[in-house]
ChimeraX commands (.cxc) that place a marker at each C-alpha (Angstrom):
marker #1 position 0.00,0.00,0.00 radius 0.5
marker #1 position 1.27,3.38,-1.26 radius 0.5
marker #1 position 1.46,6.18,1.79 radius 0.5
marker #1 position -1.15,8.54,1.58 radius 0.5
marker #1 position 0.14,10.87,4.25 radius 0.5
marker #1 position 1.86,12.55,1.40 radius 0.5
marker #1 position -1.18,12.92,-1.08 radius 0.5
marker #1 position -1.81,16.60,-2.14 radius 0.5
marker #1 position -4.91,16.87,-0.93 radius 0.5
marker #1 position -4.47,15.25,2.40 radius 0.5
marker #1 position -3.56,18.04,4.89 radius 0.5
marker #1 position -0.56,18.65,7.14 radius 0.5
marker #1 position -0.50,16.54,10.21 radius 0.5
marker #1 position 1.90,16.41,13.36 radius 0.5
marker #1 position 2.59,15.31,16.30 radius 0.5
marker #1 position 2.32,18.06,19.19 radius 0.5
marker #1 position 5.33,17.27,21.58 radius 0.5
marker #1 position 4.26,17.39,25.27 radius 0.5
marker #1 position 4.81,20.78,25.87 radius 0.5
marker #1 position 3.07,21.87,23.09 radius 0.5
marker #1 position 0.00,19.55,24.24 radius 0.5
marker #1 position 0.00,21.09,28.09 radius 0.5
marker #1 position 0.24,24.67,26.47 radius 0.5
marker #1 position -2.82,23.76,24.17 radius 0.5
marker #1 position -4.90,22.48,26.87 radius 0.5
marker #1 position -4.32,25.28,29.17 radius 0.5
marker #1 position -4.94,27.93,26.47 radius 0.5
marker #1 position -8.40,26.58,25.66 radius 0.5
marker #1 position -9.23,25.43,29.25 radius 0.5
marker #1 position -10.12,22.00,28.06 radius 0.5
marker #1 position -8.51,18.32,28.81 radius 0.5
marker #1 position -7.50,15.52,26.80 radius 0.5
marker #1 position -10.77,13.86,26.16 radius 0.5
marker #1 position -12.66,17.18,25.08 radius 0.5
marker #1 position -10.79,17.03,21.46 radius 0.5
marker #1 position -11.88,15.82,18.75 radius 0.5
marker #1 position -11.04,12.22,17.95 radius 0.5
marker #1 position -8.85,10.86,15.43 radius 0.5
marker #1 position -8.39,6.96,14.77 radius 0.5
marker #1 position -4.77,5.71,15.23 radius 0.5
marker #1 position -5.50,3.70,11.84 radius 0.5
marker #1 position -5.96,6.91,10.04 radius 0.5
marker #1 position -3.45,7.06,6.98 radius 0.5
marker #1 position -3.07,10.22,7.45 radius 0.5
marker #1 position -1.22,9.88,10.46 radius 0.5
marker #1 position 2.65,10.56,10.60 radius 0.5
marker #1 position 4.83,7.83,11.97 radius 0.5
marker #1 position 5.49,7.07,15.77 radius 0.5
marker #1 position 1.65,8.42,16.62 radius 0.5
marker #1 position 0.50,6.90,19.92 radius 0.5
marker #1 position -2.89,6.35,21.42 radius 0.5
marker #1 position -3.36,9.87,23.43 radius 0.5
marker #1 position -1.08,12.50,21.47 radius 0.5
marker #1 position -2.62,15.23,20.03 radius 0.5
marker #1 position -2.29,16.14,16.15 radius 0.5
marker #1 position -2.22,19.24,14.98 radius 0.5
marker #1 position -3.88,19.23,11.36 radius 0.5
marker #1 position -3.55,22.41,9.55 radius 0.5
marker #1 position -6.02,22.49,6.10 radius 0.5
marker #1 position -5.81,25.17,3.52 radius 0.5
marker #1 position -9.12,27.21,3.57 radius 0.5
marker #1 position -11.10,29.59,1.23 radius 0.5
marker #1 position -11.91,32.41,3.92 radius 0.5
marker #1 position -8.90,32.39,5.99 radius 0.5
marker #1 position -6.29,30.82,4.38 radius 0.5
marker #1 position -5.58,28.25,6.32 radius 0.5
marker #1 position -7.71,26.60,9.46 radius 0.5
marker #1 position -5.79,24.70,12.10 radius 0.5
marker #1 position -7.60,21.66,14.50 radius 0.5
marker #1 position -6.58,19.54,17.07 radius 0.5
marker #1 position -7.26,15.55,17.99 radius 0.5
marker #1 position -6.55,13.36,20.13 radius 0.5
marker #1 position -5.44,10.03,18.48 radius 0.5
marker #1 position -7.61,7.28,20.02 radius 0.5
marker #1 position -7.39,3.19,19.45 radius 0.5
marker link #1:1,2 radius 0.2
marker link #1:2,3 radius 0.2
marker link #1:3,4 radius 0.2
marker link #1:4,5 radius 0.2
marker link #1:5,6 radius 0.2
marker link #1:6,7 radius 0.2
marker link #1:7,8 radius 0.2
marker link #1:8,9 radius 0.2
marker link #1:9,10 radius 0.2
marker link #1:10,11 radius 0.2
marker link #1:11,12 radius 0.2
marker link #1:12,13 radius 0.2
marker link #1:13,14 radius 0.2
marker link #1:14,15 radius 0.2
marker link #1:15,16 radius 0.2
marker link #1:16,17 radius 0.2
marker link #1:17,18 radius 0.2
marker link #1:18,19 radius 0.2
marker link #1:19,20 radius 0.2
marker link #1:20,21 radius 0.2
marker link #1:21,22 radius 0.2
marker link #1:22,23 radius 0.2
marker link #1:23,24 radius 0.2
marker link #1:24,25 radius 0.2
marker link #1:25,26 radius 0.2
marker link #1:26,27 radius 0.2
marker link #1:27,28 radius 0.2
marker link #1:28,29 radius 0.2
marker link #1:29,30 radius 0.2
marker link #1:30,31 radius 0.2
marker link #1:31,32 radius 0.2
marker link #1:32,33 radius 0.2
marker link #1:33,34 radius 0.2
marker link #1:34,35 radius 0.2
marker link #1:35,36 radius 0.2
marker link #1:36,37 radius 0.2
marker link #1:37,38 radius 0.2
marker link #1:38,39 radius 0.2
marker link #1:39,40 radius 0.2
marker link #1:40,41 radius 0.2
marker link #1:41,42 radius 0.2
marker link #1:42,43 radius 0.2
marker link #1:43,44 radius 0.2
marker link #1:44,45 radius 0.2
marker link #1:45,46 radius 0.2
marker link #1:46,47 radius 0.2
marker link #1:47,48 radius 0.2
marker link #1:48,49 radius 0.2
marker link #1:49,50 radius 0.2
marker link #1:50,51 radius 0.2
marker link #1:51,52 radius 0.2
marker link #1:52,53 radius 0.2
marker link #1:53,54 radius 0.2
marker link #1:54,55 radius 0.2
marker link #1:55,56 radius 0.2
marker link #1:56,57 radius 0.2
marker link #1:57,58 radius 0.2
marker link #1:58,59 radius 0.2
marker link #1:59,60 radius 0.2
marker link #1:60,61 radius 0.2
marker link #1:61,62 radius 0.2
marker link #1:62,63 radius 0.2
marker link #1:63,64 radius 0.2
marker link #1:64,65 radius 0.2
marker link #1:65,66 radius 0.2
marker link #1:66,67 radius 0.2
marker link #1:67,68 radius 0.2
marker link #1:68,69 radius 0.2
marker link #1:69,70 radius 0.2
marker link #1:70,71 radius 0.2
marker link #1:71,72 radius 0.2
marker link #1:72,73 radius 0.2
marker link #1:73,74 radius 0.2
marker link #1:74,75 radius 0.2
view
């Protein structure tokens, strides 16, 4: 199977290191579980993802040029 983490139209995704993840949480007053989900089977995952990190995915957009979210990789 070819990887599709590198398709054009798949958008940017990394791995928020854990001080990056504290600062996140703390800035929008939420914890872990209150992300958004993302599957740990999810192609678009880069390498070395484990069940509980948080991915940054950052998606061109039409009206602001680009839109960044957050999940939480789950099993």
């Amino acid at each position: 199977m070819s990887d599709r983490s590198n398709h054009k139209l798949v958008p940017t995704h990394e791995l928020l290191d854990e001080d990056e993840a504290l600062s996140l949480l703390a800035e929008y007053r939420v914890t872990l579980t209150d992300l958004p989900k993302i599957k740990i089977s999810d192609a678009a995952l880069p390498p070395n993802v484990s069940v509980g990190d948080i991915i940054k995915i950052t998606r061109v957009s039409r009206t602001i040029d680009t839109a960044t979210v957050y999940r939480m990789v789950v099993e």
